[in-house]
Gaussian input, Z-matrix of N, CA and C with variables (Angstrom, degrees):
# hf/3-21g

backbone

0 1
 N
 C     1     B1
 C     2     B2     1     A1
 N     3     B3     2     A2     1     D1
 C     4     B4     3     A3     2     D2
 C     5     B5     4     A4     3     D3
 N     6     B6     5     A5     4     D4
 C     7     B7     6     A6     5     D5
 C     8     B8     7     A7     6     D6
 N     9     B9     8     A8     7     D7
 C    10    B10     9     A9     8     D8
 C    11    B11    10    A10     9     D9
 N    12    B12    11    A11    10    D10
 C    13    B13    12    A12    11    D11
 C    14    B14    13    A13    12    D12
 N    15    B15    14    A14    13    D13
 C    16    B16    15    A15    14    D14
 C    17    B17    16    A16    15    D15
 N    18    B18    17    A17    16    D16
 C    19    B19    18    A18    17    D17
 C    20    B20    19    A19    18    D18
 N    21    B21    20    A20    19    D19
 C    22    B22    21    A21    20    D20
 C    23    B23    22    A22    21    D21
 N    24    B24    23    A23    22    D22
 C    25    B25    24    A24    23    D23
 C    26    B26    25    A25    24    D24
 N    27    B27    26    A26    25    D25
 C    28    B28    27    A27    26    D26
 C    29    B29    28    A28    27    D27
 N    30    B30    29    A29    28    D28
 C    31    B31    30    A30    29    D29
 C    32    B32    31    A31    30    D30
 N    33    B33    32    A32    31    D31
 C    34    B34    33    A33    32    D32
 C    35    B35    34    A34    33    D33
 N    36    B36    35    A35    34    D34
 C    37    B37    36    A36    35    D35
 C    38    B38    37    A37    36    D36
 N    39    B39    38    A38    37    D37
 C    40    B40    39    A39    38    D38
 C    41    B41    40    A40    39    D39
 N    42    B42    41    A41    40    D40
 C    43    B43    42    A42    41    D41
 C    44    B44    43    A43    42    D42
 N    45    B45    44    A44    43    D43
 C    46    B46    45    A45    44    D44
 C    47    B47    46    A46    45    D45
 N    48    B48    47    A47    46    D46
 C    49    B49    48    A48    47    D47
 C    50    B50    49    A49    48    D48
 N    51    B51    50    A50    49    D49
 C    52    B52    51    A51    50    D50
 C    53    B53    52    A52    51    D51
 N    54    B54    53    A53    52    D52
 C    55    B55    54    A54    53    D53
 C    56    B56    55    A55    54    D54
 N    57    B57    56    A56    55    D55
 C    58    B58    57    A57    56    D56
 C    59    B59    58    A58    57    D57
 N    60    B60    59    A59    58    D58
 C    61    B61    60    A60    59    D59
 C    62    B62    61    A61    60    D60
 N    63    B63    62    A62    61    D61
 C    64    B64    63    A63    62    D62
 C    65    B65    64    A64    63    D63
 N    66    B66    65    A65    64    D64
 C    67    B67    66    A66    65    D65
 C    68    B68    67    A67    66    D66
 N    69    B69    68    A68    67    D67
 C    70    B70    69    A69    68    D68
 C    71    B71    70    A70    69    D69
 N    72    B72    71    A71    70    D70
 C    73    B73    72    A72    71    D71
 C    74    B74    73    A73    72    D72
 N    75    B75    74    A74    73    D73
 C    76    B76    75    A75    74    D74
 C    77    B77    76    A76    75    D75
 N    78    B78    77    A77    76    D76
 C    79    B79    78    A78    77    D77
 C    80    B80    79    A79    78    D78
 N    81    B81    80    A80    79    D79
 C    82    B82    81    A81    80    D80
 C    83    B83    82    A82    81    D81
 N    84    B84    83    A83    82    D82
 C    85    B85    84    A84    83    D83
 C    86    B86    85    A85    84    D84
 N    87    B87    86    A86    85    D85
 C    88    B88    87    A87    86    D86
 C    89    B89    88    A88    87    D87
 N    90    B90    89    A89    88    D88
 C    91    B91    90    A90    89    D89
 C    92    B92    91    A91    90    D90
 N    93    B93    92    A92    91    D91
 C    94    B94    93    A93    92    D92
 C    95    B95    94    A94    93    D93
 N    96    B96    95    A95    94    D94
 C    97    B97    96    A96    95    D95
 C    98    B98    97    A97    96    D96
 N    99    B99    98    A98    97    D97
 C   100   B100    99    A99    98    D98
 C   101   B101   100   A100    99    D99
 N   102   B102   101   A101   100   D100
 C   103   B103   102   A102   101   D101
 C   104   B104   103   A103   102   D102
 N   105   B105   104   A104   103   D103
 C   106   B106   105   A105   104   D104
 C   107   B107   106   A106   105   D105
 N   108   B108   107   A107   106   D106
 C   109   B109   108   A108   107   D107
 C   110   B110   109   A109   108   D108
 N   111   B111   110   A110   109   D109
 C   112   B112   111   A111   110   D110
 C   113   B113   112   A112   111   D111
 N   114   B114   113   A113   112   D112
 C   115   B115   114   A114   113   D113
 C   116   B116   115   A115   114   D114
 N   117   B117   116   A116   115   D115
 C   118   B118   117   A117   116   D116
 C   119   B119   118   A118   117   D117
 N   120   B120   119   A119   118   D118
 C   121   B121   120   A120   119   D119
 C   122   B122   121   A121   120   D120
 N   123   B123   122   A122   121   D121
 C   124   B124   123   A123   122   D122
 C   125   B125   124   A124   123   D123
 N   126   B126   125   A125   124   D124
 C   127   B127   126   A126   125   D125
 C   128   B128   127   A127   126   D126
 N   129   B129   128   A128   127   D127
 C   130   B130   129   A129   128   D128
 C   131   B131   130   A130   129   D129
 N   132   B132   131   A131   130   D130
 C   133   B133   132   A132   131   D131
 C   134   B134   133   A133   132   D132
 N   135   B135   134   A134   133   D133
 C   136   B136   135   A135   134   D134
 C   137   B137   136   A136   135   D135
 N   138   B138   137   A137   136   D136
 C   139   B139   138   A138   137   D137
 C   140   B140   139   A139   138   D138
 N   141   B141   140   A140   139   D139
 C   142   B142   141   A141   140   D140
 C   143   B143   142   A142   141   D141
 N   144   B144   143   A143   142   D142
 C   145   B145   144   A144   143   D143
 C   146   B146   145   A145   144   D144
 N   147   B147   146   A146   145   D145
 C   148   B148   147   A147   146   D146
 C   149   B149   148   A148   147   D147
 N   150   B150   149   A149   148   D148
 C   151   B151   150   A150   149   D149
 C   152   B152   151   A151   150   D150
 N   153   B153   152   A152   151   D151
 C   154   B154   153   A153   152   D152
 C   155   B155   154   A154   153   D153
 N   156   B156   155   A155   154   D154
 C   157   B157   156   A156   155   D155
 C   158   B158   157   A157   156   D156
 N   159   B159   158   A158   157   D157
 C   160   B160   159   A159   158   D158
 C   161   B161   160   A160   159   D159
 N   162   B162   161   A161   160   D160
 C   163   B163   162   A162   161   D161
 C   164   B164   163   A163   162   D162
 N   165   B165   164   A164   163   D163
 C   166   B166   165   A165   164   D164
 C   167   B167   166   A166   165   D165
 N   168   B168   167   A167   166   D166
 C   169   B169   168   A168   167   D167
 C   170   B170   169   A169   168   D168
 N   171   B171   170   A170   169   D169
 C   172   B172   171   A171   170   D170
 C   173   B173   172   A172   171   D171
 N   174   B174   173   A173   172   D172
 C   175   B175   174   A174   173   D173
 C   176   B176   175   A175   174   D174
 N   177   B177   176   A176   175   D175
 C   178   B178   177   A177   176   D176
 C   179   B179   178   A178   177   D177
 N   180   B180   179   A179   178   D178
 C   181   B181   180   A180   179   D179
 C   182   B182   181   A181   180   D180
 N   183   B183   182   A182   181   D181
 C   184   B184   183   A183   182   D182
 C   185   B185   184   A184   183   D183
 N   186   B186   185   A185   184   D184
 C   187   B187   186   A186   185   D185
 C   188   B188   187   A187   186   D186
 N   189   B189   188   A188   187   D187
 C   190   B190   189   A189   188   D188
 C   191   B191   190   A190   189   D189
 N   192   B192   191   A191   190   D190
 C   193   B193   192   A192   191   D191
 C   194   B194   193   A193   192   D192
 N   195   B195   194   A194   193   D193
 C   196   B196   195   A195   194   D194
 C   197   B197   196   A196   195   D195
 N   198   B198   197   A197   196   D196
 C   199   B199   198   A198   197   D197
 C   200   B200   199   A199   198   D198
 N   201   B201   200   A200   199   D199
 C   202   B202   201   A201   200   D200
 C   203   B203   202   A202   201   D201
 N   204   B204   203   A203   202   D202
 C   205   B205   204   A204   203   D203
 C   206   B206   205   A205   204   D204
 N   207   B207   206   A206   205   D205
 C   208   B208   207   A207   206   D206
 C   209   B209   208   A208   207   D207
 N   210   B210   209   A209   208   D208
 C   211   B211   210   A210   209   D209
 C   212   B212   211   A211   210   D210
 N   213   B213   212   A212   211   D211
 C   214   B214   213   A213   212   D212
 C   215   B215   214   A214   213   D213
 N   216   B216   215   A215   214   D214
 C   217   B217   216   A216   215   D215
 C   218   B218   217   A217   216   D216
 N   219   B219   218   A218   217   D217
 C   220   B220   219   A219   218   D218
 C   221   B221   220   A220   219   D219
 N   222   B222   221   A221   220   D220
 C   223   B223   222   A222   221   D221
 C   224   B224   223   A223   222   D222
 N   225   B225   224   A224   223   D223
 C   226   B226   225   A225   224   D224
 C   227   B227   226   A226   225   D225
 N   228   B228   227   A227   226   D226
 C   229   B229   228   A228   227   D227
 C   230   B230   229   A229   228   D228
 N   231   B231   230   A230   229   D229
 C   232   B232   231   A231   230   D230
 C   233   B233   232   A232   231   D231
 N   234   B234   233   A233   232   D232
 C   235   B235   234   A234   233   D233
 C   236   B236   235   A235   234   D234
 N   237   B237   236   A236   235   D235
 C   238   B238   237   A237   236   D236
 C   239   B239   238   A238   237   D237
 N   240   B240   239   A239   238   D238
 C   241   B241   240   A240   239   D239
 C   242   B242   241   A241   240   D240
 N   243   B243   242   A242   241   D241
 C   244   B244   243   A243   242   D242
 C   245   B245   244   A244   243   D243
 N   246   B246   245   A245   244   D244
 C   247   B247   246   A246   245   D245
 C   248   B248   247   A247   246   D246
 N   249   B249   248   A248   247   D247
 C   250   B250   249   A249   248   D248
 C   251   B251   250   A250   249   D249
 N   252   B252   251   A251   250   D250
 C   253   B253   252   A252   251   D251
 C   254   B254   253   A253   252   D252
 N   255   B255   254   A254   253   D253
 C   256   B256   255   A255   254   D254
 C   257   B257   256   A256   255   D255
 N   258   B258   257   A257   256   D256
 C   259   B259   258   A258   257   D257
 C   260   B260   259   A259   258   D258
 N   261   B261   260   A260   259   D259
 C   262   B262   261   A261   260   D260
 C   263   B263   262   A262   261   D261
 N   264   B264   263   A263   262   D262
 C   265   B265   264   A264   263   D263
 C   266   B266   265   A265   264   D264
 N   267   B267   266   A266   265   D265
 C   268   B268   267   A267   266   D266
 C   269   B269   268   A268   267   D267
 N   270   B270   269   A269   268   D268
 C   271   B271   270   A270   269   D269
 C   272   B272   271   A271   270   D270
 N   273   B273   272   A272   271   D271
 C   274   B274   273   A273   272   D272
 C   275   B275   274   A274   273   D273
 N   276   B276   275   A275   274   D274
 C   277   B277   276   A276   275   D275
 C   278   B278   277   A277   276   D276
 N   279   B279   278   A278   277   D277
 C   280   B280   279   A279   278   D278
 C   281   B281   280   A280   279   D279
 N   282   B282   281   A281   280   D280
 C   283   B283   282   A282   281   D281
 C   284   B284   283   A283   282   D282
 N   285   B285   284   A284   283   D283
 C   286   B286   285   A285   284   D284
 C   287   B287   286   A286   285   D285
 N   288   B288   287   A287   286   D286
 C   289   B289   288   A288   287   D287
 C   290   B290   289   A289   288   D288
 N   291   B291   290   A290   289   D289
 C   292   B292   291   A291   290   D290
 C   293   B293   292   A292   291   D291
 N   294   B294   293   A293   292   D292
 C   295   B295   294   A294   293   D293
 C   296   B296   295   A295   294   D294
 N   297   B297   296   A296   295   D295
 C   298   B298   297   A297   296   D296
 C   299   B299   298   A298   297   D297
 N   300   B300   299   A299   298   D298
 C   301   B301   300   A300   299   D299
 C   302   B302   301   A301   300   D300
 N   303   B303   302   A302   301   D301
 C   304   B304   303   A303   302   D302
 C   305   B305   304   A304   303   D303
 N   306   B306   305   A305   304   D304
 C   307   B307   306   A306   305   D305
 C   308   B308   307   A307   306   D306
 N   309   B309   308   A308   307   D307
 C   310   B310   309   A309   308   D308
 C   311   B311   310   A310   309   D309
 N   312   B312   311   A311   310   D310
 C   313   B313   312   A312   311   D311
 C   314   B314   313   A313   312   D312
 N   315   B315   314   A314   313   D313
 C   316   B316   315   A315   314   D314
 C   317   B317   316   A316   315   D315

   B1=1.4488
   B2=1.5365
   B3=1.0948
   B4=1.6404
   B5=1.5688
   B6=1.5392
   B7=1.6827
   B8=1.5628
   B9=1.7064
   B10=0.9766
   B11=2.0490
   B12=1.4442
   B13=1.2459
   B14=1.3508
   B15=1.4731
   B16=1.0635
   B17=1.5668
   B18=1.2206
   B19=1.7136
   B20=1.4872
   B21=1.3981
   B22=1.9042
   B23=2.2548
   B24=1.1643
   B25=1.5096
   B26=1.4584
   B27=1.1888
   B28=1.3396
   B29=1.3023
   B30=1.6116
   B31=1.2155
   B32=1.4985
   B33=1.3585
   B34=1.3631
   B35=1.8593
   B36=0.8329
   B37=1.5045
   B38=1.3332
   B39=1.7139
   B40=1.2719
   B41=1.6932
   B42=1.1536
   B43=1.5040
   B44=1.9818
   B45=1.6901
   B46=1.6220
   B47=1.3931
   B48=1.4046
   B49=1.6522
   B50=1.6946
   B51=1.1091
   B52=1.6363
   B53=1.3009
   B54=1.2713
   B55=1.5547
   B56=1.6475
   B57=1.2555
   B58=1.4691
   B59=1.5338
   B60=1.5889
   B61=2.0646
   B62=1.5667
   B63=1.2109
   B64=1.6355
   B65=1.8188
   B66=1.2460
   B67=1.2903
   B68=1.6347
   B69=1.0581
   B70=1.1962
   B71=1.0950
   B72=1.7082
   B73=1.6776
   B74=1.4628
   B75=1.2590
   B76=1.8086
   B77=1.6248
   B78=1.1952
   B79=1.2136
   B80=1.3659
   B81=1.1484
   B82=1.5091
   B83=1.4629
   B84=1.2764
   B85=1.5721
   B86=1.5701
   B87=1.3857
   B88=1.6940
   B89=1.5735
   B90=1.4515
   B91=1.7393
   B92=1.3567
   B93=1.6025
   B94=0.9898
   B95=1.6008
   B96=1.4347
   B97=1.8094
   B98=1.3819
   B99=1.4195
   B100=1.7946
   B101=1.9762
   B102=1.3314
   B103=1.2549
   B104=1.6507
   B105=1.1349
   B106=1.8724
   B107=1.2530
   B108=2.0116
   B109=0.6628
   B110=1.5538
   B111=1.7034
   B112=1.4829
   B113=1.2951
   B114=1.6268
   B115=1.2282
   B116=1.5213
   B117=1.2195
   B118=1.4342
   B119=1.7463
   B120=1.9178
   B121=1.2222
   B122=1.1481
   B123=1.4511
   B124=1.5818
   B125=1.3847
   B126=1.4162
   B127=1.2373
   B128=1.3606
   B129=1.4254
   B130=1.6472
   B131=1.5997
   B132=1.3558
   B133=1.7394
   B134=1.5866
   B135=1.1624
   B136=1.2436
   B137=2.1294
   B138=1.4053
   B139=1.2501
   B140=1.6581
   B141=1.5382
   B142=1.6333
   B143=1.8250
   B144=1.5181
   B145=1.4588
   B146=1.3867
   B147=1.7146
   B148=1.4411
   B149=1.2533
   B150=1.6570
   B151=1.7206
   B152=1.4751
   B153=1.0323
   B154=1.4978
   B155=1.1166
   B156=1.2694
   B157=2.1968
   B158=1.8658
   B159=1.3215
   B160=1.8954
   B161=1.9721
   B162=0.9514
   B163=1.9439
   B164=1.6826
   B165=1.6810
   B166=1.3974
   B167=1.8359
   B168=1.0552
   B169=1.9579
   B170=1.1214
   B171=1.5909
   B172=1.3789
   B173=1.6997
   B174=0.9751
   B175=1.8812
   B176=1.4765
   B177=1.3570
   B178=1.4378
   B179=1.2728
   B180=1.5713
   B181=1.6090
   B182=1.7299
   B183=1.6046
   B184=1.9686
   B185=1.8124
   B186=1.1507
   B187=1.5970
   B188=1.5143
   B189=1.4640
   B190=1.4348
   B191=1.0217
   B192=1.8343
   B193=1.3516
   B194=1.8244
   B195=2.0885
   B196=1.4532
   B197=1.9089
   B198=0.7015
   B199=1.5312
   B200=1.3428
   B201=1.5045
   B202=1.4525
   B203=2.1582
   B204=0.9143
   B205=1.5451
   B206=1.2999
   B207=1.2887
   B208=1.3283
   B209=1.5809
   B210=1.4513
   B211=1.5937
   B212=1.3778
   B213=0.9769
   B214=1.6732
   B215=2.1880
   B216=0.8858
   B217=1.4828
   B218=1.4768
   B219=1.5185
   B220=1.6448
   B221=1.9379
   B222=1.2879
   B223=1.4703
   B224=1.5516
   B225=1.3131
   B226=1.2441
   B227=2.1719
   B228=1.0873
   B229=1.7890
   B230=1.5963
   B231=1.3705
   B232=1.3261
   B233=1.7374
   B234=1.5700
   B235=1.6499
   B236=1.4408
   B237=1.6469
   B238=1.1296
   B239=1.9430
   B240=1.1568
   B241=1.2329
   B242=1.6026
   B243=1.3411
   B244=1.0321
   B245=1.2846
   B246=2.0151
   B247=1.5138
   B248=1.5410
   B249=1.0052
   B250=1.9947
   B251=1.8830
   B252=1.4627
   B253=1.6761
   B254=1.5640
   B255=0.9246
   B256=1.2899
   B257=1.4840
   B258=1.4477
   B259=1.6492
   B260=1.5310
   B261=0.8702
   B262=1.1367
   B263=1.3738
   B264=0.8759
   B265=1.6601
   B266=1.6003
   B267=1.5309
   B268=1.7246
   B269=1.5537
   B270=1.5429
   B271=1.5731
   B272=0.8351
   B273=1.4225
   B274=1.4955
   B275=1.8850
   B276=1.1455
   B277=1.1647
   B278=1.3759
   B279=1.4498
   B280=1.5424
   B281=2.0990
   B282=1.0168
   B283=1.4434
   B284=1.7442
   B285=1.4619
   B286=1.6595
   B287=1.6090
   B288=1.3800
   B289=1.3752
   B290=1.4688
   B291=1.6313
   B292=1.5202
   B293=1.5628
   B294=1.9256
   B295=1.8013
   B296=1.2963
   B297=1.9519
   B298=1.0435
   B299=1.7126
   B300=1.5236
   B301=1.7040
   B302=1.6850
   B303=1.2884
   B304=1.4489
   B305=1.9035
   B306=1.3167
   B307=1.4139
   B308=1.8835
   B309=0.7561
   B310=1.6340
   B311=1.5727
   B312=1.0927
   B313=1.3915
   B314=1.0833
   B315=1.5718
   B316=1.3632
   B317=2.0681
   A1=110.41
   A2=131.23
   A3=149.83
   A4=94.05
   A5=115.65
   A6=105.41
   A7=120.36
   A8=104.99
   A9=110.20
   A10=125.44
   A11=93.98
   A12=105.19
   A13=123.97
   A14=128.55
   A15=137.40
   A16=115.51
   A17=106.30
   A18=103.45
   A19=111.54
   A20=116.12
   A21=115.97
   A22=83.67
   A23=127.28
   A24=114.29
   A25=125.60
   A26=125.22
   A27=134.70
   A28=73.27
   A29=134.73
   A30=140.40
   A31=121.45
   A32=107.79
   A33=114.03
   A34=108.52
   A35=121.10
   A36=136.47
   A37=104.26
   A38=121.06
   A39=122.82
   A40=112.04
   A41=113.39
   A42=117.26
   A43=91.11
   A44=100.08
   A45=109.44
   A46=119.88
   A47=70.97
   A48=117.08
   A49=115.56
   A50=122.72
   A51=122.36
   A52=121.62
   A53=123.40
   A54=123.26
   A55=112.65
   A56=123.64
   A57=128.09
   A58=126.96
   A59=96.37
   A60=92.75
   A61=105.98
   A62=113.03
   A63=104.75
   A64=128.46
   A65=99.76
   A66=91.81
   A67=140.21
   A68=160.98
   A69=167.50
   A70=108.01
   A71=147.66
   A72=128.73
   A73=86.47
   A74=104.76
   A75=126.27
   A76=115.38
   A77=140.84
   A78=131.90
   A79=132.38
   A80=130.59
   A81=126.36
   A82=127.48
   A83=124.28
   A84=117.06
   A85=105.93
   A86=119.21
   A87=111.13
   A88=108.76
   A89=97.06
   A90=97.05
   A91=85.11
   A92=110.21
   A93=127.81
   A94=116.40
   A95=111.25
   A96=108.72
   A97=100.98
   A98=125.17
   A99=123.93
   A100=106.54
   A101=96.31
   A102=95.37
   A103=114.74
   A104=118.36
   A105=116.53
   A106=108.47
   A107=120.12
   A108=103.87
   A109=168.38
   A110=97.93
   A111=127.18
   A112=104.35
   A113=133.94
   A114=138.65
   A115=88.04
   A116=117.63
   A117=128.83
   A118=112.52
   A119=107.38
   A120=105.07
   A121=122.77
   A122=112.84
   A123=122.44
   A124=95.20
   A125=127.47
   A126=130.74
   A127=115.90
   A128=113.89
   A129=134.01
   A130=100.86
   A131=110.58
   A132=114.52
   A133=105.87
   A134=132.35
   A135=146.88
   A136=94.56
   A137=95.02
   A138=97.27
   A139=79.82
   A140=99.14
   A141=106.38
   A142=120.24
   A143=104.85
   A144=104.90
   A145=127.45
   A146=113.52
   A147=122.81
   A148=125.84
   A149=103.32
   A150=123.42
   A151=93.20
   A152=144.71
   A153=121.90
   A154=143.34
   A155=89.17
   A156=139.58
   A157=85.97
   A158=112.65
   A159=117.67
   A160=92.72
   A161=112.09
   A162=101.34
   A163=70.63
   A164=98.46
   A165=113.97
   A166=96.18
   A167=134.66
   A168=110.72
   A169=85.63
   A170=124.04
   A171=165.93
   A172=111.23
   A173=112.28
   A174=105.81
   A175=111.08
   A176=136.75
   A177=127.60
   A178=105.36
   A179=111.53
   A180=118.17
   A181=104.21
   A182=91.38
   A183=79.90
   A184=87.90
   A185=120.97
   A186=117.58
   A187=100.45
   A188=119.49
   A189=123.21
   A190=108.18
   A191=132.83
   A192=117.74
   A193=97.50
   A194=94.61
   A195=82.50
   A196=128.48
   A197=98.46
   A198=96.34
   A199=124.72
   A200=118.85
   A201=100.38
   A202=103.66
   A203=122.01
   A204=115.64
   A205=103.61
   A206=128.18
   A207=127.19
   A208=104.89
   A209=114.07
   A210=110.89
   A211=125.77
   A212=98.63
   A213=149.79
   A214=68.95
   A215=115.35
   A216=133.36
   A217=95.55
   A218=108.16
   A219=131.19
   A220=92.22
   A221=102.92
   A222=92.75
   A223=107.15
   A224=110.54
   A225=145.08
   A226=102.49
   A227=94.89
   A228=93.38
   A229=100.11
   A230=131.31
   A231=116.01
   A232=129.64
   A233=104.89
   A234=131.77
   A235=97.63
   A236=113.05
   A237=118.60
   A238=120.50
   A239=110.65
   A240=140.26
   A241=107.83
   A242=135.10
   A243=134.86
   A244=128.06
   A245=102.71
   A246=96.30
   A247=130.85
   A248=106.64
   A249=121.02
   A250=88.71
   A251=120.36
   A252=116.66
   A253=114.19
   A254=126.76
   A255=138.43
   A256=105.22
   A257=109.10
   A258=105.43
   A259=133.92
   A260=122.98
   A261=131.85
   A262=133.49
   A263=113.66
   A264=122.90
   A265=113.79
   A266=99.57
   A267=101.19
   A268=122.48
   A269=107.40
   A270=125.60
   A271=110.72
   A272=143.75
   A273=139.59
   A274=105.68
   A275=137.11
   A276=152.44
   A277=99.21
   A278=123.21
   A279=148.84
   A280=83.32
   A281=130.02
   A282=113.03
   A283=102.62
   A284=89.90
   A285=101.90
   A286=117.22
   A287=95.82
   A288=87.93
   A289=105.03
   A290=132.42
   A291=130.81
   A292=115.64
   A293=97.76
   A294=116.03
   A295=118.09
   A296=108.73
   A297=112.94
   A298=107.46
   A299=112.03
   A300=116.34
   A301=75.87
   A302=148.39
   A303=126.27
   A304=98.78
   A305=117.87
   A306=114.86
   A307=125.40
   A308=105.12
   A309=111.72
   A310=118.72
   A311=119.04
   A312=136.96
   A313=108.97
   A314=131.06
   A315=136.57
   A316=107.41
   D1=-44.41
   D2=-166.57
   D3=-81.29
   D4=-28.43
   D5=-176.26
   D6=-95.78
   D7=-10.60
   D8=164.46
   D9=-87.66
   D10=-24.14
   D11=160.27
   D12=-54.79
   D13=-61.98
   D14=139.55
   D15=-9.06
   D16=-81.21
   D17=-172.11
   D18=-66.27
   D19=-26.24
   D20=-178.58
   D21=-64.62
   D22=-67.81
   D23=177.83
   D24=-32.71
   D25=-36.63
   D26=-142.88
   D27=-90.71
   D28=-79.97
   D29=-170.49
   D30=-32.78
   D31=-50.89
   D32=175.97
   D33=-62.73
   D34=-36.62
   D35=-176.88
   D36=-65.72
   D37=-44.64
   D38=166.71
   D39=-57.51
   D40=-51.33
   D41=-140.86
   D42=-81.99
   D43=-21.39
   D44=159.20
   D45=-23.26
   D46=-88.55
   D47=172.88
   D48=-42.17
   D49=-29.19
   D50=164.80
   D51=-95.77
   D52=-7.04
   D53=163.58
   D54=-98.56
   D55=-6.01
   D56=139.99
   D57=-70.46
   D58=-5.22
   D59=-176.73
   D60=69.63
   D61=20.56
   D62=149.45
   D63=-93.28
   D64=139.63
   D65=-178.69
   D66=-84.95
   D67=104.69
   D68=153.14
   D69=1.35
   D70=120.23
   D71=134.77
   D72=126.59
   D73=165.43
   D74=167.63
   D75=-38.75
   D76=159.82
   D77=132.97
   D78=-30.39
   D79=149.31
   D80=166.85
   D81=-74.27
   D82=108.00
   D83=-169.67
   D84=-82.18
   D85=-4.04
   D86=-178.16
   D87=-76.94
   D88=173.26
   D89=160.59
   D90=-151.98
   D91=-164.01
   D92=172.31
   D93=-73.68
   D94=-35.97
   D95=-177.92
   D96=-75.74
   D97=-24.20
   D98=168.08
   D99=-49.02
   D100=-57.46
   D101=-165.59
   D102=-80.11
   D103=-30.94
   D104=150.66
   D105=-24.05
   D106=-84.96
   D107=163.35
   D108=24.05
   D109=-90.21
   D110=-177.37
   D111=-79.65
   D112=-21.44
   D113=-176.46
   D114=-81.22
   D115=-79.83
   D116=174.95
   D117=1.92
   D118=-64.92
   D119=-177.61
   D120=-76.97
   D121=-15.23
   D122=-162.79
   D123=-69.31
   D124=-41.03
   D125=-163.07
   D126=-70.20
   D127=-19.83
   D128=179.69
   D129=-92.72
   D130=-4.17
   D131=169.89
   D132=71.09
   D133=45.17
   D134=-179.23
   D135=-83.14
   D136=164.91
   D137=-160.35
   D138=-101.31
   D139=169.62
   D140=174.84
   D141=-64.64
   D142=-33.19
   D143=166.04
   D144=-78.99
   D145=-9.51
   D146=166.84
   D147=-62.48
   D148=-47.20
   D149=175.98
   D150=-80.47
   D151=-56.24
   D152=166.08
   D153=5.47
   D154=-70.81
   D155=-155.20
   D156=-83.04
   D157=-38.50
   D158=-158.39
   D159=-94.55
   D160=-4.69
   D161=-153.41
   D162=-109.28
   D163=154.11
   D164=-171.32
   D165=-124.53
   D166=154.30
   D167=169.81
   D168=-120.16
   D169=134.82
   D170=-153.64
   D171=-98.81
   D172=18.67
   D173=-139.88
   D174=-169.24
   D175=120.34
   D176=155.38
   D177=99.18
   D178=-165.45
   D179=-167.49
   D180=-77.31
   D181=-25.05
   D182=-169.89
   D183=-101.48
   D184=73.74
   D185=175.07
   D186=-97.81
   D187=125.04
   D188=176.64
   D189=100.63
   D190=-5.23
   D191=164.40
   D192=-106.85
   D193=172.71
   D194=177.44
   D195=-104.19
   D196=162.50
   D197=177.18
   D198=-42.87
   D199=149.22
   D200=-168.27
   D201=-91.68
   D202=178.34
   D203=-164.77
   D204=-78.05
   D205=-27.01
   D206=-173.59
   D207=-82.29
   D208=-14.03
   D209=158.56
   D210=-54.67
   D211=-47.97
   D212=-142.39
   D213=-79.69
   D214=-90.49
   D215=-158.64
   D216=-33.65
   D217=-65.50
   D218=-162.17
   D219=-55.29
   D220=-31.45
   D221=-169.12
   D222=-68.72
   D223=-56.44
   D224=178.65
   D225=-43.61
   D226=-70.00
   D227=178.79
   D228=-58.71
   D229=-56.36
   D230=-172.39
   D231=-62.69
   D232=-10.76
   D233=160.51
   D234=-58.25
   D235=-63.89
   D236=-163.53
   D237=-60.94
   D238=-40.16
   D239=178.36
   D240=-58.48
   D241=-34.42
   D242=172.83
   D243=-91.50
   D244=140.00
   D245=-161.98
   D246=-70.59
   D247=153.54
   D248=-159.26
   D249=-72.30
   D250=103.65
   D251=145.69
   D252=-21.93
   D253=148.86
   D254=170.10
   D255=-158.74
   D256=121.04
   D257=166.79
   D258=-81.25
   D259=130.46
   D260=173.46
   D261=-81.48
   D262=57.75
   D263=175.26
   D264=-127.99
   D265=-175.48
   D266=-154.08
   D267=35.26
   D268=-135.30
   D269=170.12
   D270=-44.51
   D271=-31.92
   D272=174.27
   D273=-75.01
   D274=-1.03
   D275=-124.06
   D276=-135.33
   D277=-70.21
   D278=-174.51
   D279=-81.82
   D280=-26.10
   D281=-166.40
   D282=-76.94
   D283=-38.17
   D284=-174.38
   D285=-59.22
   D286=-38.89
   D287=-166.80
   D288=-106.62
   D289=2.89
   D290=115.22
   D291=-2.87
   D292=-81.82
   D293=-177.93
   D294=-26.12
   D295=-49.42
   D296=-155.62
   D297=-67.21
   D298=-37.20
   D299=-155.27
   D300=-103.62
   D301=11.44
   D302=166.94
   D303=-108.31
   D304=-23.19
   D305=-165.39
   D306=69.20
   D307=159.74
   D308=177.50
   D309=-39.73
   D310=-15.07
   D311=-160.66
   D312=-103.88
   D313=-0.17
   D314=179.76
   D315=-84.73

């Protein structure tokens, strides 16, 4: 009963804490030259504890050790997860606005 009390506070204290724009959890040890990198090896088919073992974090209290693999992953899927730029010019340009007066159904 007392441990759920506890955690019903903790939560509320969180959910505080996010409608002030504070953030939850550790700092972020990635950057962008981490994730170059980690793309870099992935492409050479390195295992998740390989790119691990090779990535250095640049930054913060753990600066000079390496990331643990499940960093390494989370970084890697949330790279993956975001949508691909594509430019829009020329033929890609006249195609779009084709789409628009043909609709999805073309």
């Amino acid at each position: 009963m007392e441990r759920e009390y506890i955690r019903d506070r903790t939560l509320e204290g969180h959910e505080s804490a996010r409608t002030r724009g504070k953030s939850i959890g550790g700092a972020s040890v990635t950057d962008d030259a981490m994730l170059a990198v980690a793309l870099h090896l992935r492409e050479q088919n390195l295992s998740l504890r390989d790119i691990a073992a090779r990535l250095v974090i640049t930054k913060g209290k753990k600066k000079g050790q390496n990331p643990s693999p499940a960093t390494v992953l989370r970084m890697l899927r949330e790279h993956d997860e975001q949508p691909k730029y594509r430019p829009n010019h020329g033929l890609s340009r006249q195609l779009a606005k084709d789409q628009r007066f043909l609709g999805p159904w073309s």
